[in-house]
C-alpha positions in Angstrom: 157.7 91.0 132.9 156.1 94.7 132.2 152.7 93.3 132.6 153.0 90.9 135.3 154.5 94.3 137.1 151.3 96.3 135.9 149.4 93.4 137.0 150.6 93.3 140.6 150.5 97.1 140.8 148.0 98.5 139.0 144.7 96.8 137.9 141.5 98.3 135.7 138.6 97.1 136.3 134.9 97.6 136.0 131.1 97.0 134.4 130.0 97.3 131.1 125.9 97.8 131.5 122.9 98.9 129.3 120.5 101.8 129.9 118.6 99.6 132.0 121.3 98.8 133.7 121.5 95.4 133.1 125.4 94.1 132.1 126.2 93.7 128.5 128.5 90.7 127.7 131.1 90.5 125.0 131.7 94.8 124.5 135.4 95.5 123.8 137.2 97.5 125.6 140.2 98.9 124.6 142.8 100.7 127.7 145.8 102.3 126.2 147.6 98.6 124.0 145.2 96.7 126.2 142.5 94.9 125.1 139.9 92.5 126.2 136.2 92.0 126.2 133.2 92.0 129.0 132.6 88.7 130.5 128.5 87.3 131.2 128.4 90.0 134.1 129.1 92.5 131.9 132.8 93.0 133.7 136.3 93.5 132.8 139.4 93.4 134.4 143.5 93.6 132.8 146.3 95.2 134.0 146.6 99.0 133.1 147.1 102.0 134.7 144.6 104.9 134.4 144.0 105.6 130.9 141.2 106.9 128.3 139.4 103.9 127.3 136.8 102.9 124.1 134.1 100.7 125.1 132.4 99.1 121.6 129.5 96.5 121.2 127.4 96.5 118.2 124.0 97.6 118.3 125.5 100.5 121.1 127.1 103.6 120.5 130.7 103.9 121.2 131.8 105.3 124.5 135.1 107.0 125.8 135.8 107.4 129.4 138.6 107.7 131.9 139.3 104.7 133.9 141.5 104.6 136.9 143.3 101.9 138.7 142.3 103.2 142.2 138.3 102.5 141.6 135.7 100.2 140.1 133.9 101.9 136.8 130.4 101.3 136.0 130.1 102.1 132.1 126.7 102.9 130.4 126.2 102.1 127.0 123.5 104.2 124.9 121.9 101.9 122.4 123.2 103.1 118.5 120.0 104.2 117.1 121.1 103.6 113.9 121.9 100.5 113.9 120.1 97.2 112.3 120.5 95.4 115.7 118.4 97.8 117.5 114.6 98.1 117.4 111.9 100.4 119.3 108.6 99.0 117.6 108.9 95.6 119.6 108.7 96.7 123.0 107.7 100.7 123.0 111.4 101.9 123.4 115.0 101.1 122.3 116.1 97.5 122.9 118.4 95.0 121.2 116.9 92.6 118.7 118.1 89.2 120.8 116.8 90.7 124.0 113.6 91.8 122.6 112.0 88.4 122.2 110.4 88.9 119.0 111.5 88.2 115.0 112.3 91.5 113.3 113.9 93.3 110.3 115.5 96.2 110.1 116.4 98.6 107.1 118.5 101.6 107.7 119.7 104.8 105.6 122.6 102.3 104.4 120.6 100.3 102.9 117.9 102.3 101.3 120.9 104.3 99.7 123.4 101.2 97.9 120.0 99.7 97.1 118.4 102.7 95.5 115.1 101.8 94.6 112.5 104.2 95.2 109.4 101.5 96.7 109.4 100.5 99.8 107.9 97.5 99.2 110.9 95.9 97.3 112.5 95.7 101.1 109.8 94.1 102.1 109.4 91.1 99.6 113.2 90.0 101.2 112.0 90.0 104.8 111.5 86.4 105.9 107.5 85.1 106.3 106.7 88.2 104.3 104.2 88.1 101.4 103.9 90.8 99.2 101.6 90.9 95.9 101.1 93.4 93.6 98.3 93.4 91.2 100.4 94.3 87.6 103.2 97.0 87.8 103.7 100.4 88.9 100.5 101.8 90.8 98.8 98.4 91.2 96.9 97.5 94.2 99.8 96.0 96.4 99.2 94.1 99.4 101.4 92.5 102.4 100.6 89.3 103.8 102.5 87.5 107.4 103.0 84.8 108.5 99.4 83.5 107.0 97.4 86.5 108.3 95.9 88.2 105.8 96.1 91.3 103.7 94.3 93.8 106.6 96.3 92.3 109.7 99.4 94.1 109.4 99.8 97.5 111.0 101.9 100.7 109.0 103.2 103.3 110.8 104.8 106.4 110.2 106.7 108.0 113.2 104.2 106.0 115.1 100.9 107.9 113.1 98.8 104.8 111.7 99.0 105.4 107.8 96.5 102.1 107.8 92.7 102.5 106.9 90.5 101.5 110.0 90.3 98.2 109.8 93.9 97.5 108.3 93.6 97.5 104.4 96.4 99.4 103.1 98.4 100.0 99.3 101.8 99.4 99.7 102.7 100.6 96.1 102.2 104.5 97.2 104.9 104.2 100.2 108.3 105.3 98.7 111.6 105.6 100.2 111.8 109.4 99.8 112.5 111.2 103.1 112.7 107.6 105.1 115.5 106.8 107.4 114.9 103.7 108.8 111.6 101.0 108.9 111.6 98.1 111.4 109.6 95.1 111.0 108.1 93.3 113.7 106.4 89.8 113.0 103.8 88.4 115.0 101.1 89.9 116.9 101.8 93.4 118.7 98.5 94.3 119.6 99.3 94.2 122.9 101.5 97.1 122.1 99.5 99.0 119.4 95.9 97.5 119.7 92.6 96.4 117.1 95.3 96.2 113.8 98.9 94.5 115.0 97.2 91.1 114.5 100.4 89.2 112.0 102.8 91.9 112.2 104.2 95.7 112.3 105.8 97.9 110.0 107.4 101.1 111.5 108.5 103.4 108.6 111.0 106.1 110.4 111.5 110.0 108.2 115.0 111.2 108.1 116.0 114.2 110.5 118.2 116.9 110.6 120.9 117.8 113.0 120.6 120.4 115.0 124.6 121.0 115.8 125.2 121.9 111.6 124.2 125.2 110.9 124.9 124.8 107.5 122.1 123.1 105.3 122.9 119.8 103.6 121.2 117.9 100.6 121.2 116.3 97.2 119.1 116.2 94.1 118.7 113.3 91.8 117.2 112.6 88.4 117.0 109.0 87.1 114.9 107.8 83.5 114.2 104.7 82.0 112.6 101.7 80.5 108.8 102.9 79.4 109.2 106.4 79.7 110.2 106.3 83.4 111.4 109.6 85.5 111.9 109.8 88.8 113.4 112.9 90.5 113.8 114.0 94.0 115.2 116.7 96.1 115.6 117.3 100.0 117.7 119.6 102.4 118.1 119.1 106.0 120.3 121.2 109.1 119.8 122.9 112.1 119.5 126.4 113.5 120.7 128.1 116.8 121.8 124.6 118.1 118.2 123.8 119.2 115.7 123.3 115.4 116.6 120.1 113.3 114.7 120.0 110.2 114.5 117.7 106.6 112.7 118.3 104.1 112.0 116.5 101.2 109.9 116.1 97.4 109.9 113.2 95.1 107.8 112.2 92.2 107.7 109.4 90.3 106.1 108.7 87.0 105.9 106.4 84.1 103.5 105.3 81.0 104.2 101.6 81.5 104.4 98.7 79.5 100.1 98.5 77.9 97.8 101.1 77.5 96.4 102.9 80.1 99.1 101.6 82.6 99.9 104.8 83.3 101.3 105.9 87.3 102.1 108.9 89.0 103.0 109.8 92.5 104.2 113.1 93.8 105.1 113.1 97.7 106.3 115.9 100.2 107.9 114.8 103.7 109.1 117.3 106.5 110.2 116.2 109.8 111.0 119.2 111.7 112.8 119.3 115.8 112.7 122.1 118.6 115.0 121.2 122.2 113.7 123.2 124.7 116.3 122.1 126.9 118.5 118.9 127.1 115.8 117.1 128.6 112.3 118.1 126.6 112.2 118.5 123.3 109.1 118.5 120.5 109.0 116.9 116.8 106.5 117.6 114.2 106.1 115.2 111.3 104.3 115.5 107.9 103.8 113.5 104.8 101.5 113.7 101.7 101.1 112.1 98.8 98.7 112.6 95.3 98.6 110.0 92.9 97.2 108.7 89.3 97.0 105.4 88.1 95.8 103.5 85.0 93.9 100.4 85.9 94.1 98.7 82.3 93.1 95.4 83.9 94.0 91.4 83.1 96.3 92.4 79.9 97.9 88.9 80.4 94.3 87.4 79.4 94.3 89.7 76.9 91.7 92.1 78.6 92.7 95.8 78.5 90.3 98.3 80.1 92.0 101.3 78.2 89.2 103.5 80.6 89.6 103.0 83.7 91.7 105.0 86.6 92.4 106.0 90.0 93.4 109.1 91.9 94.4 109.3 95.6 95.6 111.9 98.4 97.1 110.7 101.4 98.1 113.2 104.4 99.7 112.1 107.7 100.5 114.9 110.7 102.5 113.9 113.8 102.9 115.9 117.1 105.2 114.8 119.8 106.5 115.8 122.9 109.0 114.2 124.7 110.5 115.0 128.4 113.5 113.3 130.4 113.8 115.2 132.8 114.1 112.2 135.4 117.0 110.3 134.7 114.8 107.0 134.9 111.7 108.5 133.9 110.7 109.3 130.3 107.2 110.8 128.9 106.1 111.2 125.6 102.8 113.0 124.5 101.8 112.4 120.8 98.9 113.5 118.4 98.7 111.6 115.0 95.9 112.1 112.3 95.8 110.9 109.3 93.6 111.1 106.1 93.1 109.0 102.8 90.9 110.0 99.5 90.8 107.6 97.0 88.5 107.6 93.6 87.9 104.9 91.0 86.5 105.9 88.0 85.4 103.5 85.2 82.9 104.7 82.4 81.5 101.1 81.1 82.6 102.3 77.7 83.2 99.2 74.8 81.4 96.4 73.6 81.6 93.4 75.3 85.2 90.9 74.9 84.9 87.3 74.2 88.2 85.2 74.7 89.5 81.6 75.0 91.8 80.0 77.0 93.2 77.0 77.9 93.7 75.4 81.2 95.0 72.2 82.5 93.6 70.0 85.4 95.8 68.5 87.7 93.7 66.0 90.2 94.4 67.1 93.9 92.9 67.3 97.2 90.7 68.9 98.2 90.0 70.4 95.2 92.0 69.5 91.7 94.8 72.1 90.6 94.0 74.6 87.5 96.6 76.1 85.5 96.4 78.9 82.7 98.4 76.9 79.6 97.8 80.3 77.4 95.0 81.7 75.5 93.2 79.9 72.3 90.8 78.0 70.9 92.4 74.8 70.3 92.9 72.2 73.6 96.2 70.6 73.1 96.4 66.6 74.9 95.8 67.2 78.5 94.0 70.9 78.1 90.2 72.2 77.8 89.0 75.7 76.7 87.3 77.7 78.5 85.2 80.7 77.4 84.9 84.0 78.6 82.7 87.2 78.0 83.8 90.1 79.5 80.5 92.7 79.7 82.0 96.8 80.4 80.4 98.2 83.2 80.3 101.8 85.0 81.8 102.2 88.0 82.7 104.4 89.9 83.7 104.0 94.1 85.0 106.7 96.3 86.8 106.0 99.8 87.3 109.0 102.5 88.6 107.6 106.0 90.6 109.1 108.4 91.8 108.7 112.0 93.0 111.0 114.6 94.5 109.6 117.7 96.4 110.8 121.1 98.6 109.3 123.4 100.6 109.3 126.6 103.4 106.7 127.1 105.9 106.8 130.0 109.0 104.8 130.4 110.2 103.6 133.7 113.8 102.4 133.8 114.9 100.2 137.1 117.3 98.0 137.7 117.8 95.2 135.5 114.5 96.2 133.4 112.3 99.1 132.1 108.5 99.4 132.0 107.0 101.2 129.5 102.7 102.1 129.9 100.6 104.4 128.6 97.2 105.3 127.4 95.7 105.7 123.5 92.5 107.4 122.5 91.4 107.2 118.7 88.6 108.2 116.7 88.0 106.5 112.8 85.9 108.0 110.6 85.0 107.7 107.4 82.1 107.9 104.5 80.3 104.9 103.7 77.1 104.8 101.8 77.0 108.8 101.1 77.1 109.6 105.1 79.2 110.0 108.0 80.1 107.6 110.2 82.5 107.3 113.2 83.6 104.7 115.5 85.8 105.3 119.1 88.6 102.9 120.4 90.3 103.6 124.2 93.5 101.4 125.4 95.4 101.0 128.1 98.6 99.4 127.3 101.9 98.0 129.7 105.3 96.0 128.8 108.0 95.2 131.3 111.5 94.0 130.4 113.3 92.1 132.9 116.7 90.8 133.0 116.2 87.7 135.4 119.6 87.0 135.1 122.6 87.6 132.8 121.5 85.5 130.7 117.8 84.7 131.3 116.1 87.9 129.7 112.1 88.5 129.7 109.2 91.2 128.0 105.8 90.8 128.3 102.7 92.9 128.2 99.2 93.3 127.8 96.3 95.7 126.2 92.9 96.2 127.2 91.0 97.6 124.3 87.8 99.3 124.2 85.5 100.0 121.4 81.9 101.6 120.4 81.6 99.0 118.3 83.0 95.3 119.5 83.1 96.2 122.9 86.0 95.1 125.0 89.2 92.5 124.2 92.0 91.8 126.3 95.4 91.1 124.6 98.6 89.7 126.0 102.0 89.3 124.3 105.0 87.3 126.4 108.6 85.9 126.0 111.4 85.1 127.2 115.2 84.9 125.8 118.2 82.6 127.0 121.6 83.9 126.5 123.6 80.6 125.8 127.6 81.0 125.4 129.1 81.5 122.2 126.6 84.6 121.0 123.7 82.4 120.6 120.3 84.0 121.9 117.3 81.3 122.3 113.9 82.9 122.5 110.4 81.8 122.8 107.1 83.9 122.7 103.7 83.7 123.0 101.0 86.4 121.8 97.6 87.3 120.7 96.7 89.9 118.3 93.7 91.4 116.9 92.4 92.7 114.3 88.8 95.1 114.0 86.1 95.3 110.8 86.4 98.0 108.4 84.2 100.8 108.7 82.2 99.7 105.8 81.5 96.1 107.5 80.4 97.8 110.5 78.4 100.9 108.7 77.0 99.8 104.9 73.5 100.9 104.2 72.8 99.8 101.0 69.8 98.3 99.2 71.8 94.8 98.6 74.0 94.5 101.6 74.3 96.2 105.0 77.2 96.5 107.6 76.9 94.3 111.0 78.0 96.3 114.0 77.3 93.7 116.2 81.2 92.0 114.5 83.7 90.7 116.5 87.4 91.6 116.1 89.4 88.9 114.1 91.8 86.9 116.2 95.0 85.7 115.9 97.2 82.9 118.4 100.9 83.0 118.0 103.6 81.0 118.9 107.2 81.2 118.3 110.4 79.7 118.6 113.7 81.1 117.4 117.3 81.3 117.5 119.6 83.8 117.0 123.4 83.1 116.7 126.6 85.3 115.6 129.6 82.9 114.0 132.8 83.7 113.2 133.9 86.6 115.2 130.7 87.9 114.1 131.1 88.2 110.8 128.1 85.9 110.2 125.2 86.2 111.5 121.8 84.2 111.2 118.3 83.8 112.8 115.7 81.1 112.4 112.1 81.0 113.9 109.0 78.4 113.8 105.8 79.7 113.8 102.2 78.6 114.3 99.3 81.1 114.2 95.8 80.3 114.5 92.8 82.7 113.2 89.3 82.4 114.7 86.5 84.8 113.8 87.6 85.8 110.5 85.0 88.1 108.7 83.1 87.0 105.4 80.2 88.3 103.3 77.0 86.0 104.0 74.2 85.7 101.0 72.1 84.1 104.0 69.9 87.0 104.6 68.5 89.8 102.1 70.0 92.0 102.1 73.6 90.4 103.0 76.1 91.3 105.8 79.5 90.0 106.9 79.8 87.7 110.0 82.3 86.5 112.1 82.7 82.6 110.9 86.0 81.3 108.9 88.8 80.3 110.7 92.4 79.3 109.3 95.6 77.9 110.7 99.4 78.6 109.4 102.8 77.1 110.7 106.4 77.3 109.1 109.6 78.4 109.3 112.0 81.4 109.1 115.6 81.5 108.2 117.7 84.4 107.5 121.3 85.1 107.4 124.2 87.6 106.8 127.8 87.1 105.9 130.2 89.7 105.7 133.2 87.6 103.3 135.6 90.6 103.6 136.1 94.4 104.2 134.0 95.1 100.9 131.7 91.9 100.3 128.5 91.0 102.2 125.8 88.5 101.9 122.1 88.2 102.9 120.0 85.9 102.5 116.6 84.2 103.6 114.4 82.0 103.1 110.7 80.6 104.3 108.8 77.5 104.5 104.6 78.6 105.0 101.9 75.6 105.5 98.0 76.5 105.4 94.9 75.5 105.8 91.2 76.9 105.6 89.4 75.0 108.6 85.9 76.6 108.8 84.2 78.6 106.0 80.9 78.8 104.0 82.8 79.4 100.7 83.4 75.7 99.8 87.3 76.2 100.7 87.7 74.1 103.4 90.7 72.1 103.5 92.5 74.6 101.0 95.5 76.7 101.0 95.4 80.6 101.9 95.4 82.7 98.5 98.0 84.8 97.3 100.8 83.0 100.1 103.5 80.7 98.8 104.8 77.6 100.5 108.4 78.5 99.5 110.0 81.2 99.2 113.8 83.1 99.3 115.9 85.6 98.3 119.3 85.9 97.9 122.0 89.6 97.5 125.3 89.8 97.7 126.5 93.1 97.9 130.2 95.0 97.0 131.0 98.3 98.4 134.5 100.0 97.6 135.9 103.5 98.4 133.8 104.6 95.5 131.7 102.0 94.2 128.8 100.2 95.5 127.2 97.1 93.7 124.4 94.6 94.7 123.4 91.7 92.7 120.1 89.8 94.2 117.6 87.7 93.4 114.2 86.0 94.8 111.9 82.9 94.3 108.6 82.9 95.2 106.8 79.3 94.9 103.6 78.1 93.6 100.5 79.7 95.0 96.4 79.6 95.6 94.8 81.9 93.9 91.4 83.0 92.0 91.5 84.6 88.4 87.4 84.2 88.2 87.9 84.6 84.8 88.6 80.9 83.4 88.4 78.8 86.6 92.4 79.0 87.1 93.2 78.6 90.9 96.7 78.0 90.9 99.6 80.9 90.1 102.7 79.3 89.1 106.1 80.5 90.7 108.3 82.6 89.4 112.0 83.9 89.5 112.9 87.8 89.7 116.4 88.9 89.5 118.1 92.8 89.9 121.7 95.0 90.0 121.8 98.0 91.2 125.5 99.6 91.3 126.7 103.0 92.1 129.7 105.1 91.2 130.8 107.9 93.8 132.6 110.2 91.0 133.2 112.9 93.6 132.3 113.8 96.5 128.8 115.2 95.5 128.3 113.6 92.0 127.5 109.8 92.3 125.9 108.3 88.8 123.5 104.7 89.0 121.9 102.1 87.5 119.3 99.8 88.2 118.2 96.7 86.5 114.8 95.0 87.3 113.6 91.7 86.4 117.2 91.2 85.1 116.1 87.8 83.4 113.0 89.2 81.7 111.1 86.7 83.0 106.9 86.5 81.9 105.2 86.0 85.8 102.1 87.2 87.5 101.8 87.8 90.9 97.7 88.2 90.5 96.1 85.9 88.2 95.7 87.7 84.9 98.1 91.0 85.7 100.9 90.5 83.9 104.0 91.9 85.7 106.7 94.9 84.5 109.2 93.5 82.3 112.8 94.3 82.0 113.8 97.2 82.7 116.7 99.5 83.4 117.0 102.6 84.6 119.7 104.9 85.3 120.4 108.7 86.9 122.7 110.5 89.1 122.6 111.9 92.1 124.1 115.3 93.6 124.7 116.2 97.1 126.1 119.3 99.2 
């Protein structure tokens, strides 16, 4: 009877929309005892009289405001920025994963924390359509393949500064979690975003910042050691002064003998991320990370070859400047400066006699080419193996890479009803030293993306880049989508895009006596297509997201023998399709699970290297992973594992071309003792499983680490 009478006398009612103004369905709203949620409009509507009320939707941050029973309320929700339903990389500024049109990832400070391991990549090998190889163990070359691309089409950025070499190559293995709040991954082309690198995919690594409201500093220290002479500490602070300076700083280093000899690996790293507000509206961010490393390259120890000689030492630097001003309510501009520098140097002395060794392989008859497995080394064939014999001759060598690249940009962000369009203009210089000299190549783009809410339900982003370069000249590249709200939570999306991906600076610049660089190269390209689905079950307590892909390469670069001296030219083309699925589950207040899982076909189409009609190396049909994760009051606990199928490869040592699959298992738990003291463990490669992820580098073992942690 009470609320039929509030009913008939007083009624709330009003609209729940985004910053672009366009409605948000399904955000609770809570008036007083009365509850209810927005319908596809974005609008509400019970019986109430004025009250305070909560407005809540995941991936926005909460709101509070006064409603009265005399007026209609419009209520704008900021997006949460820290949340794992929100991305910026995708579309140049803040936007919910379902309406953004794209597949994506994200990690935030949650999970870097209850999963405590220091490499980035180890989040990356349980994204979906991700490949991620390392050459051996700690400090080996590692490398990220997606979605079929290969190793050089995936852009890194840091803060939005391009920690990538010019061209794309990049080592994951130095990239460590210290100082990093959040990374978003993007897969599929986005060089209609970020240009000549975003060919297969994007991965935005964000550093942790300070608040400029707490004037008194916050921080922790931690020290962990273990399994072949393992430490790892690291230490940071972070706050704010006179209400308007955030800061964070941080240092971490990491080092270990490893498991052969001269499998040594270091890395020390500094980050600082530092905040002035000039006013409400215009504020300015400096950023700054730097790492120096040492590694022992001991070589194929799983064929029994151990270079005990051999080593590498890199710097890596990365400055970013940006200015950002809102001082228009729908009008943003941002003004950035990035630069950043790489040193590496390989030195191997050629010292030894030369190593013979036997192994023995297996043939397995297959099409194109037959199948070759490593059985184990030895000089006696067993039924259904042959030896091989190989001579391994010590060398001298020694390499040094300098690049760097400095880059500035405008971007401006125009929010109007039902959409925003974001535009904006890039210039970058890439320079380097190849063969003993300077060298220097310019790139200019001129970039837009519109989001448009057509309807309630019928949400679209597309955009193009036109790319200009002192070397390849001019490419246009486009990127569209659109998304279909259907009822029930379930987003359908489908996208189209086209991504490229420029030559190193040594293919366009080499001056050597046995092979030269080709200016005259095209960009490699990349089609995409996509289809996917996302859906939230259960009153959202489950969640899960599945895409088909199909991406096409043209103009891939290879080294020709045709002329004397050689060059590379634009000739190979490839093709991959599969599918995505990934998934979370939240069982109950403390229990969660993720999990996901990827089906890859693909196929060499054009080449001069023999492989036509043959897998890409290094990328697994299947491939999975599975965590379930336990968080109490005070302790946290994951449990996870991965597969990762059989694969092409090339050992060039016995003729072996295929690398066998493999299983890798790990806990991590954590005790909050108090409220600053919080002692771990980690276990890796739980199982203790024998695997390679290259041909002939033997992976880490076991091992387990533990430490504690102490923050103020």
């Amino acid at each position: 009877m009470t609320t039929l009478f509030l009913f008939l006398v007083f009624n709330v009612r009003g609209v729940v929309v985004d910053p672009a103004a366009r409605p948000v369905e399904g955000a609770k709203v809570v008036c007083g005892s009365e509850a209810t949620t927005t319908d596809s409009h974005g609008q509400f509507e019970f019986a109430a009289a004025s009250c305070d009320a909560t407005v809540t939707k995941d991936g926005f941050a909460a709101k509070t405001v006064r409603l009265n029973d005399s007026k209609d309320t419009s209520i704008a929700l900021a997006l949460a920025p820290t949340s794992d339903r929100v991305v910026v990389t995708a579309t140049g500024s803040p936007v919910a994963i379902e309406e953004a049109g794209v597949s994506a990832s994200v990690f935030t400070s949650h999970d870097f924390t209850v999963r405590n391991n220091p490499s980035l990549q180890d989040y990356l090998r349980d994204v979906p359509g991700l490949s991620v190889v390392q050459t051996g163990r700690n400090g080996g070359l590692t490398s990220l393949f997606a979605r079929g691309g290969d190793s050089s089409s995936t852009l890194v950025l840091l803060d939005g500064v391009p920690l990538t070499d010019p061209g794309g190559s990049i080592d994951l293995v130095h990239l460590t979690t210290a100082g990093i709040d959040r990374m978003e991954v993007i897969r599929g082309p986005e060089s209609a975003l970020f240009g000549a690198e975003a060919a297969s995919a994007v991965v935005q690594i964000f550093t942790r910042r300070g608040d400029p409201e707490s004037n008194t500093p916050h921080g922790s220290v931690s020290y962990e050691r273990g399994s072949f002479s393992t430490d790892h500490w690291t230490a940071s602070v972070d706050g704010g002064l006179a209400q308007r300076i955030d800061y964070s700083f941080t240092a971490d280093q990491f080092r270990t003998t490893g498991e052969f000899p001269n499998d040594a690996y270091r890395i020390t790293s500094g980050t600082a991320n530092v905040g002035y507000r000039f006013s409400d509206k215009i504020s300015a961010r400096a950023i700054f990370r730097e790492f120096d490393s040492y590694t022992g390259d001991p070589g194929q120890v799983f064929y029994g070859l151990n270079n005990v000689n051999a080593i590498e030492t890199a710097r890596d630097s990365a400055v970013g400047v940006r200015v950002d001003d809102a001082r228009t309510k729908r009008f943003v501009e941002h003004f950035s400066f990035g630069y950043h520098r790489f040193r590496d140097f390989f030195h191997d002395p050629g010292l030894g006699d030369p190593v013979t060794i036997d192994g023995l392989v297996r043939t397995v008859p297959a099409t194109p080419v037959p199948f070759v497995y490593f059985v184990g080394l030895g000089n006696t064939p067993a039924p259904g193996t042959t030896l091989q014999t190989y001579t391994n001759f010590p060398f001298a060598s020694d390499s040094v890479t300098i690049t760097d690249r400095a880059n500035a940009s405008y971007q401006g962000e125009l929010t109007h009803t039902r959409g925003e369009l974001v535009f904006g203009y890039q210039f970058e210089r890439q320079a380097g030293v190849v063969s003993a000299g300077d060298v220097a190549r310019y790139d200019n783009g001129v970039f837009v993306h519109e989001q448009y809410a057509l309807t309630p339900r019928i949400f679209l982003a597309g955009g193009a880049r036109f790319e200009q370069s002192s070397t390849f000249g001019s490419k246009f590249t486009p990127r569209g989508s659109v998304t279909f709200r259907l009822p029930t939570e379930t987003f359908l999306r489908v996208s189209a895009a086209r991504g490229i991906t420029e030559p190193s600076l040594l293919q366009n610049f080499a001056r050597e006596s046995f092979f030269v660089g080709n200016p005259s190269l095209r960009p490699e390209k990349t089609n995409s297509y996509d289809i996917g689905a996302y859906r939230e079950w259960l009153n959202r307590r489950v969640r899960t997201d599945i895409a088909i892909f199909r991406n096409s390469f043209q103009d891939l670069i290879e080294f020709s023998f045709a002329n004397n001296p050689g060059t590379w030219v634009n000739v190979n083309r490839s093709w991959a399709r599969g599918g995505e699925v990934s998934g979370t589950a939240r069982i109950n207040k403390y229990a969660a699970v993720r999990a996901a899982y990827t089906k890859l076909y693909t196929r060499v189409t054009q080449s001069t290297l023999g492989d036509v009609g043959q897998a890409l190396v290094r990328q697994p049909r299947n491939s999975g992973s599975i965590s379930l994760e336990l968080t109490a009051k005070r302790v946290s606990l994951i449990a996870g594992g991965r597969i990762v199928g059989e694969r092409h490869d090339n050992d060039f040592v016995f003729g072996v071309n295929r690398s066998p699959g493999y299983e890798y298992v790990f806990v991590t738990g954590t005790w909050n003792l108090t409220r600053h003291l919080a002692p771990f463990i980690r276990i890796e490669n739980a199982l203790d499983q024998v695997y390679q992820e290259v041909l002939g580098y033997s992976s880490l073992s076991r091992t387990a680490i533990g430490g504690v942690k102490f923050s103020w």
